[in-house]
C-alpha positions in Angstrom: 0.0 0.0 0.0 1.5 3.4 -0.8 0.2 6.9 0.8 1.0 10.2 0.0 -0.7 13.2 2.0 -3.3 15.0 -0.9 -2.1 18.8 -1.2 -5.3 19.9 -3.4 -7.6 18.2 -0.6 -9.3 20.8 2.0 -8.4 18.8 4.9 -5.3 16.2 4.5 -6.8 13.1 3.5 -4.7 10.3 2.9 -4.8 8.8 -1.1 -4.7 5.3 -0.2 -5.2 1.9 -1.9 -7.4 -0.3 -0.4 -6.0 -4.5 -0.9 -8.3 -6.7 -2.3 -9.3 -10.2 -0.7 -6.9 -12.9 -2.3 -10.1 -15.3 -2.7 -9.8 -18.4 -3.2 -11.2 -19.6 -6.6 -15.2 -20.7 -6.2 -16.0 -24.1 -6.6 -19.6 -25.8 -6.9 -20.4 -28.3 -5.0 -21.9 -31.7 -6.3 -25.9 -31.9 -6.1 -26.7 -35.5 -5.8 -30.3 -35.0 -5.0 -33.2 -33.1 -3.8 -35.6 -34.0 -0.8 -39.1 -33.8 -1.0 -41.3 -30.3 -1.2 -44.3 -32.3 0.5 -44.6 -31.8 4.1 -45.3 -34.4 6.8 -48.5 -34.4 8.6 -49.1 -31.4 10.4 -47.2 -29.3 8.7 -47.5 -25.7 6.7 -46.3 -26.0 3.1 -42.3 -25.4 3.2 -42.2 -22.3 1.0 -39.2 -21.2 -0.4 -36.5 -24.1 1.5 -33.8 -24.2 -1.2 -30.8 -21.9 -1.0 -27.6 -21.1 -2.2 -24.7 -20.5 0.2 -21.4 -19.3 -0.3 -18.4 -20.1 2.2 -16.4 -17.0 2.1 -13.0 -18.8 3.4 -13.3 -21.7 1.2 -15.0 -20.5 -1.5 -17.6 -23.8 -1.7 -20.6 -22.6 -3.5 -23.4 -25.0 -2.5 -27.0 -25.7 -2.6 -29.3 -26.3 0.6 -33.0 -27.6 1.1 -34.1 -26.7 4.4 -35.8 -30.3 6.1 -38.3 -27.4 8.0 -41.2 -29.1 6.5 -40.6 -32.4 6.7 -39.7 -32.3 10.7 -42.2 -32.8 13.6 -42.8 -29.2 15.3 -42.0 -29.8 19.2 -45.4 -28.5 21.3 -43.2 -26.7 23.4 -42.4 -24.2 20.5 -45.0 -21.5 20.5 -43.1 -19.1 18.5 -40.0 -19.3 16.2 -37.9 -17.8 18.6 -38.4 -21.0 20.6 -36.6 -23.5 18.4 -32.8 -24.0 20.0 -30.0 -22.1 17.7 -28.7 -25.5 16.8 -32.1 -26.7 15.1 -32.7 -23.6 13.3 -28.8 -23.1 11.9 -29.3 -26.5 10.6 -32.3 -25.5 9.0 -31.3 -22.0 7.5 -27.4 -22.1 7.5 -25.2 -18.8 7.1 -26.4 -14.8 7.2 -28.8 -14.1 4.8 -27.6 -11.5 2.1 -29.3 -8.0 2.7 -29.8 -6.9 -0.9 -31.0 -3.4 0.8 -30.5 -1.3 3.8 -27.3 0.3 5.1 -26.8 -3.1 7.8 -25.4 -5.3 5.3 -22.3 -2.2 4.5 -21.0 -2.1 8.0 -22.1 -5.4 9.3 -18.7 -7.8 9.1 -18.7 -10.2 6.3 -19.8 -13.2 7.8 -18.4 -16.5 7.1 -21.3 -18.3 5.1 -23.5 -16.1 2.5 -26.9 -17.9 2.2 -29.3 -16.3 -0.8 -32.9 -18.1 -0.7 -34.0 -19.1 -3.9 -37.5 -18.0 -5.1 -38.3 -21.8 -6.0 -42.1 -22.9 -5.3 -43.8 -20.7 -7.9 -45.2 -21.1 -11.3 -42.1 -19.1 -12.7 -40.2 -21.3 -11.2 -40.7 -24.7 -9.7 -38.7 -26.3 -7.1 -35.2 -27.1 -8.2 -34.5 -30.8 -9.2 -30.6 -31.7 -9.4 -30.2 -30.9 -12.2 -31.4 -27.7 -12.1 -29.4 -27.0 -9.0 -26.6 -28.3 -10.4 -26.5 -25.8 -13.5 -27.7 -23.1 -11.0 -24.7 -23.4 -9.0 -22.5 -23.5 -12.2 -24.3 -20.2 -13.8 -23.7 -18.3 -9.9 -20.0 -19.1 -10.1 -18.5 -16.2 -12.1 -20.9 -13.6 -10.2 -19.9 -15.3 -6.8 -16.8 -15.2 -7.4 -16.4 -11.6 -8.4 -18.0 -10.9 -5.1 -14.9 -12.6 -3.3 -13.0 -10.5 -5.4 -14.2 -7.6 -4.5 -14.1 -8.0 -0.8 -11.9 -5.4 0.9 -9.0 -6.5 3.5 -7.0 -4.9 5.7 -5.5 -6.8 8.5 -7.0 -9.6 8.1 -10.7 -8.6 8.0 -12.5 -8.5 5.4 -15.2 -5.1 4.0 -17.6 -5.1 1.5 -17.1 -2.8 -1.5 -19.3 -1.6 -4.2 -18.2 -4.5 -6.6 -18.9 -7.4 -3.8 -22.3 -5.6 -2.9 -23.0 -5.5 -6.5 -22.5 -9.0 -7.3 -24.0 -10.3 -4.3 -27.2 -8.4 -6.1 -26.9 -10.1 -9.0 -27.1 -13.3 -7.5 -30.1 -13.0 -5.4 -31.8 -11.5 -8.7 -30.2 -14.8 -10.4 -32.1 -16.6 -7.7 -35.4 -14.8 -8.4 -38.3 -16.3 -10.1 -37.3 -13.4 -12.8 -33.6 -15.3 -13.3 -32.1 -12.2 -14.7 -28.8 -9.9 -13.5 -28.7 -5.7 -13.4 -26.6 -3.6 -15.4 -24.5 -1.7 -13.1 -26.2 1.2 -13.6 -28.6 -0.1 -11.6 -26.5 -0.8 -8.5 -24.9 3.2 -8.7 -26.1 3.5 -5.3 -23.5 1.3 -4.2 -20.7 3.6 -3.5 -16.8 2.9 -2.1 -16.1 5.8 0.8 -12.7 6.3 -1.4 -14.9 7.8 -3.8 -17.0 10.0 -1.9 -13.7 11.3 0.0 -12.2 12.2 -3.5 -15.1 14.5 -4.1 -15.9 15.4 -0.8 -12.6 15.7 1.9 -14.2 17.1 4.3 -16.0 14.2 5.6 -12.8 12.6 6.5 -12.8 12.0 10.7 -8.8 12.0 11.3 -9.5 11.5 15.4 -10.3 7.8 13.9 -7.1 6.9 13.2 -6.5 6.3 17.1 -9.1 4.0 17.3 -8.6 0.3 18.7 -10.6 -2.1 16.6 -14.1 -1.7 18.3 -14.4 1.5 18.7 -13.3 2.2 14.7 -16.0 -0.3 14.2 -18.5 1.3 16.2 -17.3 4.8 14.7 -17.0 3.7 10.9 -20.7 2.1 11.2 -22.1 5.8 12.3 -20.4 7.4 9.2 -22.1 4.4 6.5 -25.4 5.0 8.3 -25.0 9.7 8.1 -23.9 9.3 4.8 -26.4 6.8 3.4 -29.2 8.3 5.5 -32.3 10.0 3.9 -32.2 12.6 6.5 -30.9 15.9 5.3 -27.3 15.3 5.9 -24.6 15.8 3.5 -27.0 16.8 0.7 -24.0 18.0 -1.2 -22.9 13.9 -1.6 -26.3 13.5 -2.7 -26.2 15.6 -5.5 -23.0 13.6 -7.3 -24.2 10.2 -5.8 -26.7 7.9 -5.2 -29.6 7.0 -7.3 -33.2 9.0 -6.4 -36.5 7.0 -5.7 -38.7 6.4 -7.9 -41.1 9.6 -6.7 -38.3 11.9 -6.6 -38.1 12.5 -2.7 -35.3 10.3 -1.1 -31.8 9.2 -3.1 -30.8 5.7 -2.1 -26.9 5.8 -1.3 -25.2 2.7 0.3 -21.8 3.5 1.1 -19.3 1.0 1.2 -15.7 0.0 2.4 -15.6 2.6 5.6 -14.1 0.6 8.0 -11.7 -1.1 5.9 -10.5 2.2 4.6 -9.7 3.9 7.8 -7.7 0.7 9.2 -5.8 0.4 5.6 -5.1 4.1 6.7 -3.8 2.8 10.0 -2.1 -0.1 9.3 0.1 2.6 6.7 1.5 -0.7 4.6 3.4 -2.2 8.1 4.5 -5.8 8.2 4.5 -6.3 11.5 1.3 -8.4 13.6 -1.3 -6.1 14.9 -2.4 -6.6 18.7 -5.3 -4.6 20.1 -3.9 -2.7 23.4 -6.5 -5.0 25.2 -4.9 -8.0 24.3 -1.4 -6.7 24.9 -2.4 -5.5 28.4 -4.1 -9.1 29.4 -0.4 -10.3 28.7 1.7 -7.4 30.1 -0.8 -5.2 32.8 1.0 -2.2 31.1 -2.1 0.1 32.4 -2.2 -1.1 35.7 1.6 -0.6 36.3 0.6 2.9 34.2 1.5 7.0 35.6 -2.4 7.1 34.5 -4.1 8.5 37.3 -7.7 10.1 37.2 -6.3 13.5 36.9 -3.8 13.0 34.1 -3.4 15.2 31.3 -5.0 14.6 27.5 -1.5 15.1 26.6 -0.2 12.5 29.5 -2.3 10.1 28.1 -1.0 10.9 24.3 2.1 10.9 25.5 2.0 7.2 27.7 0.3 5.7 24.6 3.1 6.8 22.3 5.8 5.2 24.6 3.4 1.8 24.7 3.3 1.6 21.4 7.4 2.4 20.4 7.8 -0.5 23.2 5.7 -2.6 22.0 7.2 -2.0 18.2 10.6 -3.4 19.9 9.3 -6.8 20.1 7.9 -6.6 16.1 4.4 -5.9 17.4 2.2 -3.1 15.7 -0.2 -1.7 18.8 -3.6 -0.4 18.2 -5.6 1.7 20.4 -3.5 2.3 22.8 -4.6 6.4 22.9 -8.4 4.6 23.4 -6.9 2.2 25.8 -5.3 5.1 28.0 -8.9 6.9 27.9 -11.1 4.0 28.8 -8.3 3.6 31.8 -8.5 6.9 33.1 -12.4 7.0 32.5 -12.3 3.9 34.6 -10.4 5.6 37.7 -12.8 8.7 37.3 -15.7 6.3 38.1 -13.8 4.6 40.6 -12.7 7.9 42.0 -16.3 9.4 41.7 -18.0 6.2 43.4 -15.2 7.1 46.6 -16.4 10.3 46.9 -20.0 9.4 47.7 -18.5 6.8 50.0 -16.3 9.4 51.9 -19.0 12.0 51.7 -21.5 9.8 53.4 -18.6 9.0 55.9 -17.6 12.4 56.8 -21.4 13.4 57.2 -22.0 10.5 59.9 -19.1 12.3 61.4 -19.8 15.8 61.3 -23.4 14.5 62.8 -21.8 13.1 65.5 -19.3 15.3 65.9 -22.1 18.6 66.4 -24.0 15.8 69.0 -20.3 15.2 70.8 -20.3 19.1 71.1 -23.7 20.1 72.1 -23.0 17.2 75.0 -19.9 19.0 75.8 -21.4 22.1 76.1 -24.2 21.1 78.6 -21.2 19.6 80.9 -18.9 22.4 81.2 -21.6 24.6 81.4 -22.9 22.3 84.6 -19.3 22.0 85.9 -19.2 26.0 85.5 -22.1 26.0 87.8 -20.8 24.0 90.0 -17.7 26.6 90.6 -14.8 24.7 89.4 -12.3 26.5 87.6 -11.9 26.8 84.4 -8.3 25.4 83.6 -9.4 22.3 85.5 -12.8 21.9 83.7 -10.5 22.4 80.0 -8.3 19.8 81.1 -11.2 17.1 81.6 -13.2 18.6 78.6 -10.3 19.3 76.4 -10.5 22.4 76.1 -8.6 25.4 76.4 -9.0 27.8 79.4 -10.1 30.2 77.1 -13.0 28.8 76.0 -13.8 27.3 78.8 -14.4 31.5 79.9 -15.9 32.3 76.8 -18.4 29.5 77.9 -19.0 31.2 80.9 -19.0 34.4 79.4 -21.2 34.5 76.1 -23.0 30.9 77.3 -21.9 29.1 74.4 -18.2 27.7 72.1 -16.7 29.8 70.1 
């Protein structure tokens, strides 16, 4: 990866290039039969059980008939929710590919795609074999541009424009219409490298400091702002995305955030990544921290930077160590802030019977006063001074 700091660019934006997945090549699986679409006794009719899935790591592109239909529903199951994770995995394997909606651009790519096939209907029956067989083999170019197209950086894997595209294309392929888009079609599907080239200024620096959760967290807010319909950013609207068919909303799915900003941070080094949090599990570097609850912004820069040149000693490239140092220190606030209503509570218990202890003391010298004893012998016993002691029997009362 080469970067080079964009002089023409408002704010400095880094020109990056973002690696592509090395996929492995796709390969279809053998269909050596079908089950039945008749269900047993007591049963609703299956609907649409046959699917395709695609394993992302191995790139196996295989067919599945959900046995739903054809399995006795326990009594105990009132709703779907009630059937155990196990049953229902095995009956609908993988994450369902979102063909809409801004979810599917910052959600991780998950390990199995599964696309449902509109099978059932008068356009088109129930796959036999056969059928599944040169289904699989027609998906296999489109599925495997969408392994292609994946994003990675560091080992995890984005979706882009081109993977959201294709992965389109196949659920259309898997419609009872059987029939890819033009890309046209898809030009709401948008990289983030794009929309920075036109637009710098929605580049969020502070991100670069991020551990991995928190640059999730934070790269998942600007897919959702920049996709929304709301009326935010409408100058990115007016280059991208494609309007609604009434004119009042443009669709814009923005893609390859998160991958973007860690290909930013990673900066092309070699070395292993380690999040702070695993680093400190083995090492207790923020509990053997200066941080206190009081320190500086600048003591916390400051610690981080020295974490992470140690670290870099032993060949180890730390993230978050900056967001580390703040979660710490936010941490010992709490702590801190919890104390204080302990030792407020404690002093007030104390203060109370600290004004009873005096009032007491009062009524006794004021008795032993009346009794004529003199006042340097009634201090020592009270512990007082002889001066207040004559105050007391002056003005009636402590100073």
């Amino acid at each position: 990866m080469t970067q080079r700091e964009n002089p023409a660019a408002a704010m400095a934006v880094p020109e990056i290039t973002q690696d592509r997945y090395s996929a492995p090549r796709v390969t279809p699986a053998p269909v050596a039969g079908v089950i039945s679409s008749k269900p047993i006794n007591g049963r609703s009719f299956p609907g649409h059980y046959q699917s395709v899935l695609l394993n992302i790591s191995t790139g196996e592109l295989s067919f599945h008939e959900s046995t739903e239909h054809l399995e006795p529903w326990n009594p105990a199951w009132t709703a779907i929710n009630d059937v155990p994770r196990d049953t229902w995995n095995r009956w609908h394997p993988g994450v369902p590919f979102a063909p809409r909606g801004p979810y599917a651009a910052y959600e991780p790519v998950p390990e199995l795609l599964a696309w449902t096939i509109d099978s059932g209907v008068k356009e088109l029956p129930y796959l036999d074999a056969a059928a599944a067989t040169a289904l699989l083999e027609e998906l296999t170019p489109t599925a495997q541009a969408l392994l292609d197209g994946l994003f990675q950086a560091g080992g995890e894997l984005d979706w882009s424009a081109d993977s959201a595209r294709a992965g389109r294309n196949i659920h259309r392929l898997v419609s009872r219409h059987r029939k890819a888009a033009a890309p046209e079609v898809d030009a709401d599907l948008v990289d983030y490298a794009e929309i920075l080239r036109h637009f710098p200024h929605v580049f969020r620096p502070q991100l670069l400091g991020y551990g991995r959760a928190r640059l999730a967290g934070a790269c998942e807010a600007i897919t959702r702002y920049l996709g929304s319909g709301e009326h935010w950013n409408p100058e990115i609207k007016k280059v991208f995305g494609v309007p609604s068919s009434d004119g009042t909303y443009i669709h814009l799915a923005v893609m390859g955030v998160r991958s973007w900003y860690r290909t930013v941070i990673l900066d092309g080094d070699p070395r292993p990544t380690r999040e702070l949090e695993d680093w400190d599990a083995e090492h207790s570097v923020l509990a053997s921290s200066p941080i206190t609850s009081n320190s500086t912004d600048a003591e916390l820069t400051a610690w981080a930077d020295r974490e992470t040149d140690r670290a870099g000693q032993q060949g180890v490239r730390l993230l978050g160590a900056l967001e580390a140092a703040e979660t710490h220190r936010a941490k010992l606030r709490d702590t801190d802030w919890d104390r204080l209503a302990v030792v407020g509570a404690e002093v007030a218990r104390l203060e109370r019977e600290l004004s009873e202890a005096r009032t007491t003391r009062l009524e006794l010298v004021t008795r032993a006063i009346s009794w004529g004893r003199a006042d340097a012998t009634i201090g020592e016993r009270a512990r007082m001074t002889r001066q207040a002691v004559y105050k007391i029997r002056t003005n009636g009362q402590e100073s």
